[in-house]
py3Dmol code that shows the C-alpha trace and the ligand (Angstrom):
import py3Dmol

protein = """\
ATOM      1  CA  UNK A   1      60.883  88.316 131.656  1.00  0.00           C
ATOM      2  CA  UNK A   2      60.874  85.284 129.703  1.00  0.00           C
ATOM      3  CA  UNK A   3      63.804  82.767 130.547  1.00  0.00           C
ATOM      4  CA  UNK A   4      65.245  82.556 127.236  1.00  0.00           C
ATOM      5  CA  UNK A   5      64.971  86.330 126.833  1.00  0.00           C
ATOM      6  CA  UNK A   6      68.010  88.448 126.776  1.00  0.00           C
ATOM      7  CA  UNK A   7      69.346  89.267 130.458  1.00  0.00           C
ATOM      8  CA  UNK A   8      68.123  93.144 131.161  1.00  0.00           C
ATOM      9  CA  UNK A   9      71.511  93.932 132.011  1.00  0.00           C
ATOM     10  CA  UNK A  10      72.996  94.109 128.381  1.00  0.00           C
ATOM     11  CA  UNK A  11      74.954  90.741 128.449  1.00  0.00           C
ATOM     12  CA  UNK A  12      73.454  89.485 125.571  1.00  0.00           C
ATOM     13  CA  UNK A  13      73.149  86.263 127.408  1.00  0.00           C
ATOM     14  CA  UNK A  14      69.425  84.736 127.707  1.00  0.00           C
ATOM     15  CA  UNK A  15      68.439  85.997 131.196  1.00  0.00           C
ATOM     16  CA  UNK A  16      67.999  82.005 132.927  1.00  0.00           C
ATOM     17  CA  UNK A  17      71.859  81.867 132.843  1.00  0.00           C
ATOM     18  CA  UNK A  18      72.678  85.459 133.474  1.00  0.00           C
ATOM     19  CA  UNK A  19      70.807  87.577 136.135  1.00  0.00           C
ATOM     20  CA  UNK A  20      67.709  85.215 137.069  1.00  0.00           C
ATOM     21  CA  UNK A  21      68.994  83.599 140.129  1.00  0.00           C
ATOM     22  CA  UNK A  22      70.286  87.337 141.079  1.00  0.00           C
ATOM     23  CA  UNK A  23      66.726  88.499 140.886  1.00  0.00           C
ATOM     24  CA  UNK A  24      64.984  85.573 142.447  1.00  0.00           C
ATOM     25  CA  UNK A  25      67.350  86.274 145.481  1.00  0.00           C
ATOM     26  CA  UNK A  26      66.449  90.147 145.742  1.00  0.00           C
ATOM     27  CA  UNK A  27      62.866  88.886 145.186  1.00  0.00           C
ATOM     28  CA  UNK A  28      63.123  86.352 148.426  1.00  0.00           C
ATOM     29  CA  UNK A  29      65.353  89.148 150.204  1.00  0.00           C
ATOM     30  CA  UNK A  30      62.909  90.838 153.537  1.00  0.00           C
ATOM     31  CA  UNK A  31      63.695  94.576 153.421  1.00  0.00           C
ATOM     32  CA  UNK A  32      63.744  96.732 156.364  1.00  0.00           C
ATOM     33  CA  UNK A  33      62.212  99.961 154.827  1.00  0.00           C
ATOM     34  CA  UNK A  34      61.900 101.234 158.479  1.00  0.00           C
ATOM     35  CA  UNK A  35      66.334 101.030 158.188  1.00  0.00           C
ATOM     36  CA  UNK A  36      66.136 102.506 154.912  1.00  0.00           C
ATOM     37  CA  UNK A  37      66.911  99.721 152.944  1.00  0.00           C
ATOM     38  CA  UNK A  38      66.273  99.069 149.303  1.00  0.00           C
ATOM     39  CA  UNK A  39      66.690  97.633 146.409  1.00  0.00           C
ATOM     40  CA  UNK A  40      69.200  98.628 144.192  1.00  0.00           C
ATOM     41  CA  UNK A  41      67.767  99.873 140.785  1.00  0.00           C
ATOM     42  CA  UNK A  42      68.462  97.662 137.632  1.00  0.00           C
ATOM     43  CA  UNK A  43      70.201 100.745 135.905  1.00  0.00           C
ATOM     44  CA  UNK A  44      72.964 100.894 138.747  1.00  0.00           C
ATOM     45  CA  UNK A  45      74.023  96.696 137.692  1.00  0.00           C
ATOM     46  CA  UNK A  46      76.870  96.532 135.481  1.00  0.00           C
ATOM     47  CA  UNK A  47      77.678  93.643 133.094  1.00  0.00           C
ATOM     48  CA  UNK A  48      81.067  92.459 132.038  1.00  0.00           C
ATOM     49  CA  UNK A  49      81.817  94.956 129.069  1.00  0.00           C
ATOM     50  CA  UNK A  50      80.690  98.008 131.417  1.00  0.00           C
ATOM     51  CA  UNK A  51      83.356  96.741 134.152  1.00  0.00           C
ATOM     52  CA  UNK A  52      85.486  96.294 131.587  1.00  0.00           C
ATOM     53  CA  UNK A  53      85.535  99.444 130.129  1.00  0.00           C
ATOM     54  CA  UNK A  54      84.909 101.046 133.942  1.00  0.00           C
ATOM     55  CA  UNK A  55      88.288  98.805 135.036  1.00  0.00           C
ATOM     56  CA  UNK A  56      90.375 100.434 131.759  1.00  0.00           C
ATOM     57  CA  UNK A  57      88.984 103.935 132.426  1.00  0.00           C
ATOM     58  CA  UNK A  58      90.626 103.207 136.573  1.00  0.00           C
ATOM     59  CA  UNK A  59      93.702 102.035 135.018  1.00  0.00           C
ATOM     60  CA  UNK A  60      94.118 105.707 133.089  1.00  0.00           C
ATOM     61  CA  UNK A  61      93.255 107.284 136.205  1.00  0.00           C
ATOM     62  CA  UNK A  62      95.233 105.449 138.635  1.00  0.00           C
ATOM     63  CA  UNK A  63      98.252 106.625 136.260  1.00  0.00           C
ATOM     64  CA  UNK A  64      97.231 109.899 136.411  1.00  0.00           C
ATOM     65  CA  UNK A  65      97.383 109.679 140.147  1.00  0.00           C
ATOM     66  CA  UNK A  66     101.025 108.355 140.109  1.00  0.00           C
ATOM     67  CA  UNK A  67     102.177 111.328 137.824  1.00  0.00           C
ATOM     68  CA  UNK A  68     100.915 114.238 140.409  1.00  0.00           C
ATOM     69  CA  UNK A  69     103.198 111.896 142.927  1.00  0.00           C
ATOM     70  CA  UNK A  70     106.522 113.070 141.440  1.00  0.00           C
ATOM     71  CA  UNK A  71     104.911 116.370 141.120  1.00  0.00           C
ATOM     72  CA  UNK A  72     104.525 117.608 145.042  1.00  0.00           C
ATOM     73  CA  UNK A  73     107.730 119.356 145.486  1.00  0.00           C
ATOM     74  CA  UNK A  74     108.225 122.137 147.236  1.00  0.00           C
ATOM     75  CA  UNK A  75     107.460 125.524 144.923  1.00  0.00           C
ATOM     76  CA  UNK A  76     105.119 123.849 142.035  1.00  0.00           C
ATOM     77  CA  UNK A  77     101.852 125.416 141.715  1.00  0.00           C
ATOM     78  CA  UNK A  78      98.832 123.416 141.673  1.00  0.00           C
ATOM     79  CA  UNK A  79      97.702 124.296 138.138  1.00  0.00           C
ATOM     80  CA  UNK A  80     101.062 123.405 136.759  1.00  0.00           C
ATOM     81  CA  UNK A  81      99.693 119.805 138.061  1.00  0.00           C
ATOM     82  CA  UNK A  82      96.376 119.975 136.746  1.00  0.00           C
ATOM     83  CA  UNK A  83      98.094 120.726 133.262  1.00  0.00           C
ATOM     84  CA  UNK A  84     100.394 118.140 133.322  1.00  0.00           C
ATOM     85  CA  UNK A  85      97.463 115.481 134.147  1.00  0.00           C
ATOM     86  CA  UNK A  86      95.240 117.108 131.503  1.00  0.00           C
ATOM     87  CA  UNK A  87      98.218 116.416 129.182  1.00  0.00           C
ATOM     88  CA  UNK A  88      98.677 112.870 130.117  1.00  0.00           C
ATOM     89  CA  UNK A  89      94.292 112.371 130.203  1.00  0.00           C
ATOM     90  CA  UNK A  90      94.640 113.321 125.836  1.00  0.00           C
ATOM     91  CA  UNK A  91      97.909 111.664 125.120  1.00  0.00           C
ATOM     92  CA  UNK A  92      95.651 108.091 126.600  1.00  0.00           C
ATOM     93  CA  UNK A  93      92.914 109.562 124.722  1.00  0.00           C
ATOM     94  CA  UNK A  94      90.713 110.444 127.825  1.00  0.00           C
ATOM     95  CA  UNK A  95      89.561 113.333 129.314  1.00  0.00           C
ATOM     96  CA  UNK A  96      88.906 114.295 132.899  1.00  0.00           C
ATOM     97  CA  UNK A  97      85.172 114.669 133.757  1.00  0.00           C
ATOM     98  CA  UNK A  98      85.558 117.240 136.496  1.00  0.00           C
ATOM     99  CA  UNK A  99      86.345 119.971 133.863  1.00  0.00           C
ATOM    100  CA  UNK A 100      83.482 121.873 132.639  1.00  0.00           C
ATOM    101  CA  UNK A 101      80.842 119.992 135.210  1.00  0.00           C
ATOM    102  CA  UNK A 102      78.263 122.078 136.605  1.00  0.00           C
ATOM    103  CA  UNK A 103      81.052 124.695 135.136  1.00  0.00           C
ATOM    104  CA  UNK A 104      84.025 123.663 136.951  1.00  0.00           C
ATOM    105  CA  UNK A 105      86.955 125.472 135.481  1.00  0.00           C
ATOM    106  CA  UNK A 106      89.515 122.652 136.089  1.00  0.00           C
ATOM    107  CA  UNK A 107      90.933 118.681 135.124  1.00  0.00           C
ATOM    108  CA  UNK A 108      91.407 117.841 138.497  1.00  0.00           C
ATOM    109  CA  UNK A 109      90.818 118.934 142.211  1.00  0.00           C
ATOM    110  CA  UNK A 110      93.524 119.389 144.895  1.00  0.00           C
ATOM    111  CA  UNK A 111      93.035 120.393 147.967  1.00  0.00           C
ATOM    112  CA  UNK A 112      95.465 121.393 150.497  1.00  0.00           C
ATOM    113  CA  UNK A 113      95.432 121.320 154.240  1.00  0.00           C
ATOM    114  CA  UNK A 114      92.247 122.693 155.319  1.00  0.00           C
ATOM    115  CA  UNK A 115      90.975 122.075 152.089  1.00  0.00           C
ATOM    116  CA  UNK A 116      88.073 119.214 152.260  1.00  0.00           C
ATOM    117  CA  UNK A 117      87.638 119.031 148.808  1.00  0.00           C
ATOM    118  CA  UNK A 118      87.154 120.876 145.553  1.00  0.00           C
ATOM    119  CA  UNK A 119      90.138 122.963 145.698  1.00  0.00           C
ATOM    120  CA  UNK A 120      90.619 124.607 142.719  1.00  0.00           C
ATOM    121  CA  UNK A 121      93.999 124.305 140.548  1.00  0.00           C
ATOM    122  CA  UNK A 122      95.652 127.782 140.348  1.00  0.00           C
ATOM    123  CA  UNK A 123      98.945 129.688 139.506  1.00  0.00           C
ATOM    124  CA  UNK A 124      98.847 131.245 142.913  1.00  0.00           C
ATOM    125  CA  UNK A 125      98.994 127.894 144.940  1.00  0.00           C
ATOM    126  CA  UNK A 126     102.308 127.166 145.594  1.00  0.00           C
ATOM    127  CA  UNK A 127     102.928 123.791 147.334  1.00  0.00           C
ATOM    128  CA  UNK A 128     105.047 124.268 150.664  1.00  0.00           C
ATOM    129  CA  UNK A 129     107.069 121.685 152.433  1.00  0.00           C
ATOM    130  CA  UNK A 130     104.701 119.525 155.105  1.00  0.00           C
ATOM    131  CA  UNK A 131     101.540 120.635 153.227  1.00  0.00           C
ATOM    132  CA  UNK A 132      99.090 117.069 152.948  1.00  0.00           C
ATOM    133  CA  UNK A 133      97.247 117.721 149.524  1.00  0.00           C
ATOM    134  CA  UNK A 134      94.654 115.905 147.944  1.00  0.00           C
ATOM    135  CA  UNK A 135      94.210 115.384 144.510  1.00  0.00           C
ATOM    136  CA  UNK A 136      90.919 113.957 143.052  1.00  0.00           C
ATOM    137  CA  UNK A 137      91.089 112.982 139.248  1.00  0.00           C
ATOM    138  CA  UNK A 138      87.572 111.492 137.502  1.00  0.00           C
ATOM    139  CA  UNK A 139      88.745 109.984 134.070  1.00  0.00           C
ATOM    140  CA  UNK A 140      86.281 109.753 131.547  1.00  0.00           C
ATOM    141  CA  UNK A 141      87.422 107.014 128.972  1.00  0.00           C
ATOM    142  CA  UNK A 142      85.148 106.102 126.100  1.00  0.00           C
ATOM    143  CA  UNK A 143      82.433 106.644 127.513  1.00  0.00           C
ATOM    144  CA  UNK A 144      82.623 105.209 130.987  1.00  0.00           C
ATOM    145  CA  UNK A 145      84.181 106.837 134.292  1.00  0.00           C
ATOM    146  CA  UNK A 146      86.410 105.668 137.063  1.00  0.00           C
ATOM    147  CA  UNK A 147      87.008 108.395 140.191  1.00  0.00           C
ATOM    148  CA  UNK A 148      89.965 108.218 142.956  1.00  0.00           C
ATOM    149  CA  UNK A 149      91.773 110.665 145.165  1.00  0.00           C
ATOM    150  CA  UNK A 150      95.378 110.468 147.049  1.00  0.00           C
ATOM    151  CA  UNK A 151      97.082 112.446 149.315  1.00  0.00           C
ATOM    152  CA  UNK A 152     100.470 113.408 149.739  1.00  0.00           C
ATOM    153  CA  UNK A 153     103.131 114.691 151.685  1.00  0.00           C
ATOM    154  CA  UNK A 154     104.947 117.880 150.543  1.00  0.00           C
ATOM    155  CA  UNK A 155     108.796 117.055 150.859  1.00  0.00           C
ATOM    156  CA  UNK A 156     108.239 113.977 152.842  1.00  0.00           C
ATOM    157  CA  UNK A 157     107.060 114.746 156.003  1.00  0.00           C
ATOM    158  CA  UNK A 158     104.480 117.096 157.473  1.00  0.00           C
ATOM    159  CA  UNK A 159     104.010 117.608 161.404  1.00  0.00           C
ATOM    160  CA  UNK A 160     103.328 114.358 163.445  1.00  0.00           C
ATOM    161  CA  UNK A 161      99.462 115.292 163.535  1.00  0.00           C
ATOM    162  CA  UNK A 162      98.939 116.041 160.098  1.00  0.00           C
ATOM    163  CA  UNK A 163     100.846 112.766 159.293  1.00  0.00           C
ATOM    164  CA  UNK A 164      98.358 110.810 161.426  1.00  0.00           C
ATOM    165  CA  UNK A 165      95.170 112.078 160.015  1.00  0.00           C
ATOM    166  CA  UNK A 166      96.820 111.443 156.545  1.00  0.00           C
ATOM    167  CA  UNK A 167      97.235 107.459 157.787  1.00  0.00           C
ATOM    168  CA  UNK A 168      94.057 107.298 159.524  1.00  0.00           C
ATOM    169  CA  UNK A 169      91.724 108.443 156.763  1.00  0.00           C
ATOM    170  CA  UNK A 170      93.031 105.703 154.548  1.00  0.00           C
ATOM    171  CA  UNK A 171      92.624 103.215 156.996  1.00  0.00           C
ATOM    172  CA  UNK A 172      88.966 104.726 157.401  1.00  0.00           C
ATOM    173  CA  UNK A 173      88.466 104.109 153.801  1.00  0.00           C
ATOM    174  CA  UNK A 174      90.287 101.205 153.659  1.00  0.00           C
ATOM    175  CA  UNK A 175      87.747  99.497 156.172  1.00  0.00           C
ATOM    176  CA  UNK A 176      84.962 100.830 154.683  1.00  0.00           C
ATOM    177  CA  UNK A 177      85.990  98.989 151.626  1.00  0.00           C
ATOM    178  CA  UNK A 178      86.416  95.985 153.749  1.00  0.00           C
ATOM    179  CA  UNK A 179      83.031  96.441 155.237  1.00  0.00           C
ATOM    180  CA  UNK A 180      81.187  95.950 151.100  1.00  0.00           C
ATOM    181  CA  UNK A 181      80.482  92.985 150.996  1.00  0.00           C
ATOM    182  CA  UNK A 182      77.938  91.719 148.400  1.00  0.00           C
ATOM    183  CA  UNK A 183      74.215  90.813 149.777  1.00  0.00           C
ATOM    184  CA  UNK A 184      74.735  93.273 152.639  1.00  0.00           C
ATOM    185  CA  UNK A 185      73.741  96.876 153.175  1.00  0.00           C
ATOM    186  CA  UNK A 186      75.492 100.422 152.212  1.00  0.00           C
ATOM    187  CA  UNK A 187      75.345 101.678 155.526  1.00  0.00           C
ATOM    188  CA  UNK A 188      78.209  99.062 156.653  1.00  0.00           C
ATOM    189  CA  UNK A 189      80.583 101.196 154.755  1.00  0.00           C
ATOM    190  CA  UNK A 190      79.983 104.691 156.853  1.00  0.00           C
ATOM    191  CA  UNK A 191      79.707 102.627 159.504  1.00  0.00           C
ATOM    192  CA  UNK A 192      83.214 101.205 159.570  1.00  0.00           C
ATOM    193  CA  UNK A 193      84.340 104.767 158.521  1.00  0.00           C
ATOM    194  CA  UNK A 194      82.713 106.458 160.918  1.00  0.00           C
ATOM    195  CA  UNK A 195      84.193 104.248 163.400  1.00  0.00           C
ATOM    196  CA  UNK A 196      87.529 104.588 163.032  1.00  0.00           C
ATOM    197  CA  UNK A 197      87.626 108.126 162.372  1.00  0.00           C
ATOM    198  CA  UNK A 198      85.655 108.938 166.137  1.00  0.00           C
ATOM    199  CA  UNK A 199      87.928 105.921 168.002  1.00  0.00           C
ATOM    200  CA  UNK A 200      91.042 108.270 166.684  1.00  0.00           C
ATOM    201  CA  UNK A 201      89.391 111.656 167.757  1.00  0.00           C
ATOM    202  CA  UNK A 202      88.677 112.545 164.605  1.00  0.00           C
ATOM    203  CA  UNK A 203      84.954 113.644 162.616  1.00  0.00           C
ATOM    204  CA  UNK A 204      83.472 112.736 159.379  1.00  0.00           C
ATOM    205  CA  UNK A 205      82.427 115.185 156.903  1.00  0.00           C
ATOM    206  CA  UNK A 206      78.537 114.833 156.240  1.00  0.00           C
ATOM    207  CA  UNK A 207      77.826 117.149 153.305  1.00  0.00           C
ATOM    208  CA  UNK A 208      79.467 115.360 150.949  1.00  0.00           C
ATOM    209  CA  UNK A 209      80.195 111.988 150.157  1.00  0.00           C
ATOM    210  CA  UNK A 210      80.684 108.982 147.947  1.00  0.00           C
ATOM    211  CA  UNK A 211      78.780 107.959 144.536  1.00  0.00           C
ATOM    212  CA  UNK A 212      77.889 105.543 142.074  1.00  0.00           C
ATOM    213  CA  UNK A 213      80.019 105.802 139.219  1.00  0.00           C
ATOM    214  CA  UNK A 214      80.777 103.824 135.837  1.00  0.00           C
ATOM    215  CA  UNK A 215      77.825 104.736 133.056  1.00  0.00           C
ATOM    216  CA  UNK A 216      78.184 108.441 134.654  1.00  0.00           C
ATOM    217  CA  UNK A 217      80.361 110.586 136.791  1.00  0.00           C
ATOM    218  CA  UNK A 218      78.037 111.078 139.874  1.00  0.00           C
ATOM    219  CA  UNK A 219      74.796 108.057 140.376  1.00  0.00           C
ATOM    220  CA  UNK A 220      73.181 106.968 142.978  1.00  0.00           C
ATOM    221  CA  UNK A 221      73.319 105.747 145.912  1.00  0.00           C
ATOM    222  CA  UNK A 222      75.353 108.299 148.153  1.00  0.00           C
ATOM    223  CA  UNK A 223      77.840 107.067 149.997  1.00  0.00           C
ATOM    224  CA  UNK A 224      77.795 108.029 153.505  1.00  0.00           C
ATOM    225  CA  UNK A 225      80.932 107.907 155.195  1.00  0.00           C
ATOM    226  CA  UNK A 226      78.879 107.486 158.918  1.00  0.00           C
ATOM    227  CA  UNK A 227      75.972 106.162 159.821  1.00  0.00           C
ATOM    228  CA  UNK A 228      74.642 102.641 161.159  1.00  0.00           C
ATOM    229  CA  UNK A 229      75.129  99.203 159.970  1.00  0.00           C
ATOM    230  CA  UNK A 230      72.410  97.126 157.858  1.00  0.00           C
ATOM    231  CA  UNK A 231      70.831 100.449 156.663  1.00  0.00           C
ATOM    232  CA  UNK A 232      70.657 101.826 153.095  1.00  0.00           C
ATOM    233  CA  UNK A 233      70.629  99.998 149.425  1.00  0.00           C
ATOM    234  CA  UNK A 234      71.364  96.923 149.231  1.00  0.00           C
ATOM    235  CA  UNK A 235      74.752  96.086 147.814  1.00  0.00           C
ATOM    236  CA  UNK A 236      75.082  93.290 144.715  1.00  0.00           C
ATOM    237  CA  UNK A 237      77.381  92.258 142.454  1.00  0.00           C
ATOM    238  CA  UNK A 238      77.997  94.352 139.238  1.00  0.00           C
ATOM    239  CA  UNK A 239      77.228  97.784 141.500  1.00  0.00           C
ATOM    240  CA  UNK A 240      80.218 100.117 141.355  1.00  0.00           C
ATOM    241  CA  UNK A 241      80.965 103.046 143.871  1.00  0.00           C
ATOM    242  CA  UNK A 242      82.993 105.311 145.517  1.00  0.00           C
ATOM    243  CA  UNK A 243      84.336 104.843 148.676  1.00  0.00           C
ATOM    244  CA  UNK A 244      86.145 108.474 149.549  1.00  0.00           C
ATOM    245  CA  UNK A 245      85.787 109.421 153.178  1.00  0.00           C
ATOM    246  CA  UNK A 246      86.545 113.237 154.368  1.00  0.00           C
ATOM    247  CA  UNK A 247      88.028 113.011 157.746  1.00  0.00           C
ATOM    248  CA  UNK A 248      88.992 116.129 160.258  1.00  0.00           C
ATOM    249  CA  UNK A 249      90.900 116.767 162.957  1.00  0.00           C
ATOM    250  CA  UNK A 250      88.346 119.584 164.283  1.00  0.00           C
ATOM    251  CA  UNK A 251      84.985 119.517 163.666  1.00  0.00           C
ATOM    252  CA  UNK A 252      82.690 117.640 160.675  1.00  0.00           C
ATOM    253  CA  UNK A 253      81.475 121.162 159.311  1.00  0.00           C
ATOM    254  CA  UNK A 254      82.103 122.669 156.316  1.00  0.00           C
ATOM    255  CA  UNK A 255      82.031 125.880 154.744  1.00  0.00           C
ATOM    256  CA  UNK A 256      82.162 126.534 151.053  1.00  0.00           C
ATOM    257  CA  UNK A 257      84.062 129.499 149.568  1.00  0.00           C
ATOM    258  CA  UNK A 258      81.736 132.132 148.727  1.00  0.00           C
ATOM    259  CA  UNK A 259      83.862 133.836 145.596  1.00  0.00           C
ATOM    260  CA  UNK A 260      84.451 130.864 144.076  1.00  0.00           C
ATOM    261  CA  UNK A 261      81.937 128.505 144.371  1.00  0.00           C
ATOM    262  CA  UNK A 262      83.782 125.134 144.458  1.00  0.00           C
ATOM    263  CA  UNK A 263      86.386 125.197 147.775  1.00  0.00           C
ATOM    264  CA  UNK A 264      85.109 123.442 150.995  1.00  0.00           C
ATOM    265  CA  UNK A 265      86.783 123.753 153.831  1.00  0.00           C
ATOM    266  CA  UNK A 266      87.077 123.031 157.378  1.00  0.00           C
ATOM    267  CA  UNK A 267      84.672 125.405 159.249  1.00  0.00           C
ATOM    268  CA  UNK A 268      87.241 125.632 162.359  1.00  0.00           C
ATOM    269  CA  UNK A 269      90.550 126.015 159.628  1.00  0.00           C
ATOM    270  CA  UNK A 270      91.635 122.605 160.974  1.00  0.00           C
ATOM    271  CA  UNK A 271      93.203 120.046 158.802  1.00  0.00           C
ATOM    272  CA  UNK A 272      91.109 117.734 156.944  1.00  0.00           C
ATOM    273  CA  UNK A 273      92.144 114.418 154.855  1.00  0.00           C
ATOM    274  CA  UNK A 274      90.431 112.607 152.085  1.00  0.00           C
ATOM    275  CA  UNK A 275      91.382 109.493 150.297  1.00  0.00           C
ATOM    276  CA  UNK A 276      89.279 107.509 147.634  1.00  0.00           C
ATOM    277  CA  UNK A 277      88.823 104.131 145.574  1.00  0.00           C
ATOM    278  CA  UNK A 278      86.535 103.397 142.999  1.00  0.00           C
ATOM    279  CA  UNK A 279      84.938  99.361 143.564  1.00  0.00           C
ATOM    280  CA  UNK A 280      83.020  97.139 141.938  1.00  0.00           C
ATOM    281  CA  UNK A 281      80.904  94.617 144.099  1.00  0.00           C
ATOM    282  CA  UNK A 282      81.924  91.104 143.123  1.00  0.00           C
ATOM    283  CA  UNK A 283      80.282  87.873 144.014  1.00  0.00           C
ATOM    284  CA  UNK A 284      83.049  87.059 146.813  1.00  0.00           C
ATOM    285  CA  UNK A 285      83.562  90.552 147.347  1.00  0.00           C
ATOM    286  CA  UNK A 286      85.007  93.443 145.874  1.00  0.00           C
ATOM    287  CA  UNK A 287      87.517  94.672 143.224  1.00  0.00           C
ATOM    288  CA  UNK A 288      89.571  98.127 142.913  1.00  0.00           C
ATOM    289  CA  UNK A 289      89.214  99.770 139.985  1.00  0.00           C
ATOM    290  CA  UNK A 290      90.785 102.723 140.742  1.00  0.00           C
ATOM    291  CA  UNK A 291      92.964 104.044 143.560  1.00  0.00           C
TER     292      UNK A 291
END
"""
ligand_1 = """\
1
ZN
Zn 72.320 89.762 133.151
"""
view = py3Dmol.view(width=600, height=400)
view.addModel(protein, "pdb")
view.setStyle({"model": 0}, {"cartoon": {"style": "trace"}})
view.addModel(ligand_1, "xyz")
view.setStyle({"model": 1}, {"stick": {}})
view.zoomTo()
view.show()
């Protein structure tokens, strides 16, 4: 590429004073293929109007998030939820992504108890006091995609256990947040995860984890949520991800429900936990864009 060439990434700057010193440090980088690690693909970099668009698509989301809040009372059904969020997504002039992909029949997920993920919204799921519920929301918002999950306590207060493993799995996430850093590896994320979760007694789910997101709903890399240090794609500034680690109390497997398709849950019925950001690498570090 020329030097007074438009940057690849879109910018519309010429490329010497946009993404040429980032490529001449991939291109001096030493890879470890033997640890997996690689070179992020020029289709997963970002430039200022995506992360702009990505950070206004979080913002819809992250209000989204704080509506289902006031919504976990004792006696509401999940799908009256999931309306009320799909009401809120149009009257912003979004739309949730997770409705009608790969024909799921829902706006949002929420999963309850032993519920890993991909519960489906229904009339027949009534919330109960102590129940910890999940509820994942992607919000696609002209054109671009920001993805983040919660969980919350049914009236308050659930039993001391299910309260820990509701603390701990943010802390899991939040240090795997802590753990991107631009320049270093994917696997530190899992890694710090992973940690936590086993120093607490607790497993990681393996089957499923986090994803690039931004241009589309699900990109590379995955996210592992265990896994070893200074492994995986390298991680550079403009990249954005999910960080969304699914933590149990029993064991890491999973079973998914066989009528419906979607609904994962613990394989021993034990409790698990899930909460999620979407972040954008930064040069110092990172940035929330949805949570
Ligand atoms: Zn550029």
């Amino acid at each position: 590429m020329n030097r007074n060439d438009e940057c690849w990434c879109g910018s519309g700057k010429k490329y010497k004073k946009c993404h040429e010193a980032f490529d001449e440090r991939i291109k001096e980088m030493k890879f470890d293929f033997m640890r997996g690690q690689v070179r992020p693909p020029r289709k997963l970099i970002n430039n200022a109007a995506d992360i702009a668009a990505v950070r206004a698509a979080g913002v819809v989301n992250d209000g989204a998030l704080d509506l289902a809040a006031g919504m976990m009372r004792p006696g509401v059904n999940t799908e009256s939820i999931d309306d009320a969020i799909a009401d809120y997504l149009t009257a912003k002039g979004a739309v949730s992504a997770d409705k009608g992909f790969e024909g799921y029949p829902k706006n949002t997920c929420i999963s309850i108890n032993d519920v890993v993920c991909h519960g489906i919204p229904s009339k027949k799921t009534i919330l109960k006091e102590g129940d910890i519920v999940n509820v994942d929301i992607t919000t696609k918002y002209n054109g671009y995609f920001a993805d983040a999950s919660r969980m919350y306590i049914v009236g308050g207060h659930a039993d001391a256990n299910a309260e820990r493993l509701v603390r701990v799995s943010r802390e899991c996430m939040e240090l795997g947040i802590a753990a991107a850093k631009p320049w270093h590896f994917l696997g530190d994320i899992g890694a710090a995860c992973g940690t936590h979760a086993r120093e607490n007694g607790y497993s990681v789910v393996t089957d499923l984890g986090g994803h690039g997101v931004g241009k589309g709903f699900h990109m590379e890399p995955f996210v592992p949520h265990t896994g070893q240090p200074d492994t995986g794609m390298l991680l550079v500034p403009g990249m954005i991800l999910t960080v969304e680690p699914m933590i149990n109390e029993g064991t890491y497997k999973v079973t998914v429900d066989k009528k419906d398709g979607w609904t994962v849950r613990t394989k021993d019925k034990k409790l698990s936990a899930q909460w999620e950001n979407t972040i954008l690498i930064t040069e110092t570090g990172v940035e929330i864009l949805s949570s």
